[in-house]
C-alpha positions in Angstrom: 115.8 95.4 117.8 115.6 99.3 117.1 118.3 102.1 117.1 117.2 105.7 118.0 118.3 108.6 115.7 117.5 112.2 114.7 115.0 112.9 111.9 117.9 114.8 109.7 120.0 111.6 109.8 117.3 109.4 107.3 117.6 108.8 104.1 114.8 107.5 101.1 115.0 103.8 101.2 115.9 103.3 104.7 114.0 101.9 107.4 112.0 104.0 110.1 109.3 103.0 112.6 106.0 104.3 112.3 102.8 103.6 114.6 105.0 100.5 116.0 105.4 98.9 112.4 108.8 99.1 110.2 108.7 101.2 107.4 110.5 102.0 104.1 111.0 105.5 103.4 109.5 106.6 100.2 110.5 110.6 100.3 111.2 113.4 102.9 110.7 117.1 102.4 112.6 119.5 104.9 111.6 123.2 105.6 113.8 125.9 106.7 114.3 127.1 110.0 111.9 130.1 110.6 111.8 133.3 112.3 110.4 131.8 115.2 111.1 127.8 115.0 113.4 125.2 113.7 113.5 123.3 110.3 110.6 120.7 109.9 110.6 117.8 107.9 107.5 115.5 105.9 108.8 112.2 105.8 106.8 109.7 103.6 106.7 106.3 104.7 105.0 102.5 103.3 104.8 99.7 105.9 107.3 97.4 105.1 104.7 94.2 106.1 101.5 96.0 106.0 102.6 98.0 102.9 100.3 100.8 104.3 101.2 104.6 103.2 101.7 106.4 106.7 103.7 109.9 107.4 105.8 111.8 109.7 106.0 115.7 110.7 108.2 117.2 113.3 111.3 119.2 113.6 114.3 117.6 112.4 116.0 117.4 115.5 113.2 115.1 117.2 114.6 111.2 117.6 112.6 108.3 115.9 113.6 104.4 116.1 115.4 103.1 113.1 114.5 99.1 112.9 117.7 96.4 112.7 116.0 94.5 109.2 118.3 91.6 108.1 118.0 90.1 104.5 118.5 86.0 105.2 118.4 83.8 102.7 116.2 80.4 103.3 115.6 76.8 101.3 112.3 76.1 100.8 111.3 73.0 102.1 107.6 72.1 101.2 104.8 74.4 99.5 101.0 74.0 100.8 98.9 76.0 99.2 100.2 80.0 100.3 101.8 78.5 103.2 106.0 77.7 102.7 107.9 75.8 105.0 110.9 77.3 105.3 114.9 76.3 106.4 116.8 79.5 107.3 120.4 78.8 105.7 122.4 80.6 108.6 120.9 78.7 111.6 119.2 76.1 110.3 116.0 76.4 111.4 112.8 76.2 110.6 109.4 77.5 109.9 106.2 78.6 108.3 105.6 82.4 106.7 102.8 83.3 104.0 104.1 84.0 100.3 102.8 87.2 99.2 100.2 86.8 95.7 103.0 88.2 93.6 105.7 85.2 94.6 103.3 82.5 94.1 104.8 80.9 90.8 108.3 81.9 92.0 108.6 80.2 95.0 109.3 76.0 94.5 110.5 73.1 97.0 114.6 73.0 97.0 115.1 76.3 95.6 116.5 78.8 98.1 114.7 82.5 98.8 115.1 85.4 100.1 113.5 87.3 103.3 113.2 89.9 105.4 113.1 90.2 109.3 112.5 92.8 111.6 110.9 93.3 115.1 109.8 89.8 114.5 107.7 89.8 112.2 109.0 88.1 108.7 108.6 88.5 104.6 109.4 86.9 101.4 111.1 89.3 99.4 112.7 88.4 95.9 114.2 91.4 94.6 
């Protein structure tokens, strides 16, 4: 799911979609209005599953999709290898997702995790 908005409405640290992936906004840099045009804004962005550094430019009154991303919380059910089998704790079910390199020796069998969703696409994430 996506919700349009204007370019002046985000903030750093919220979500945007870029080249049809969700991104986190890392900074955004807005001009004044010239003689001759309206107020621009740079808007620096890192793929929130890719983690790929990609960037906007436009006049702040253009519309971009905002992506819905939902922090769930999950048990984890079995570890093979990278590969976690995973029980959502809201619906109860289940699947398979990829832990990242850096969540190896954090994730174990019965502990419970966090994630992220968005536009289908899913992530470990254990801040």
């Amino acid at each position: 799911m996506k919700v349009q908005v204007e370019v002046k409405e985000l903030k750093e640290g919220k979500y945007v979609i870029v080249d049809d992936e969700p991104c986190v906004i890392k900074s955004i840099s807005k001009s004044k209005p010239g003689k001759h045009g309206s107020a621009k804004a740079r808007i620096d962005v890192i793929g929130l599953f890719d983690g790929q550094k990609r960037s906007i430019v436009g006049p702040v009154t253009d519309k971009v999709y905002v992506p819905i991303v939902e922090r769930k919380t999950a048990q984890v059910l079995s570890v093979s290898g990278d590969i976690a089998q995973l029980m959502d704790m809201g619906d109860f079910s289940t699947f398979e997702i990829t832990i990242p390199e850096e969540y190896k020796d954090r994730v174990n069998e019965g502990e419970e995790i966090t994630y992220l969703t968005a536009m289908g696409k899913m992530k470990i994430d254990m801040r």
